[in-house]
C-alpha positions in Angstrom: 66.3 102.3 105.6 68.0 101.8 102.1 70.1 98.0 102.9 73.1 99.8 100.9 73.2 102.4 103.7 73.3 99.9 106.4 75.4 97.8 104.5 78.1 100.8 104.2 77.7 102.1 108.5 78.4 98.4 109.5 81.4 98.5 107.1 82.8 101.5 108.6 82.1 100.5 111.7 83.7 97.0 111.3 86.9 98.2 109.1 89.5 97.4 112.2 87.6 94.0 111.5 88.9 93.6 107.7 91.8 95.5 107.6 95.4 93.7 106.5 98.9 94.6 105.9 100.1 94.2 102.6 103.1 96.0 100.7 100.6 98.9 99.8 99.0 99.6 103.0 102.6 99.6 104.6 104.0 102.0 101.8 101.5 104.2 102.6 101.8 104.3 106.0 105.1 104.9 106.2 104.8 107.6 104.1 102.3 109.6 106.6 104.4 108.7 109.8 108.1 108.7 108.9 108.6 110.9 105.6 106.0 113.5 105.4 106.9 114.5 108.8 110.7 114.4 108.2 110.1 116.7 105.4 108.0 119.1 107.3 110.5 119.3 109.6 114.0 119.4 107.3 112.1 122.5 105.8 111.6 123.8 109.3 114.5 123.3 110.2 116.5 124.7 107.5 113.8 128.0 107.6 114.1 128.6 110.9 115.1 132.2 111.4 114.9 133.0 108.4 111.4 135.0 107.7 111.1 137.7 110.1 107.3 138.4 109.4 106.3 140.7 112.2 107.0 144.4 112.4 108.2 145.2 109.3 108.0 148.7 107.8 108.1 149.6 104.1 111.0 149.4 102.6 111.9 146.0 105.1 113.5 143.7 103.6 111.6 140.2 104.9 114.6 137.7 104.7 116.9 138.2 107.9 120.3 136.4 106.8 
């Protein structure tokens, strides 16, 4: 086996191990838990009812309001 490999699985293996919080790591995981999904859901929010996609003939229009 090639050290390097075995090097990198214990690292992976291990991360939990090396891992710290520091201003970056926090940034970016608020990002992923609190405004990403905020986001996702303002935009669902705001859509909702608003594409009809299903059973629409030609001439349809596809927005409902």
């Amino acid at each position: 086996m090639d050290p390097a490999l075995v090097r990198l699985g214990n690292m992976i293996q291990n991360r939990y191990k090396y891992f710290r919080w520091t201003k970056r790591t926090a940034g970016i995981t608020f990002v992923y838990v609190a405004v990403i999904p905020t986001i996702i859901g303002y935009l669902g929010y705001k859509t909702d009812g608003l594409w009809d996609m299903r059973a629409k003939r030609r001439g349809d229009i596809m927005a409902e309001r």
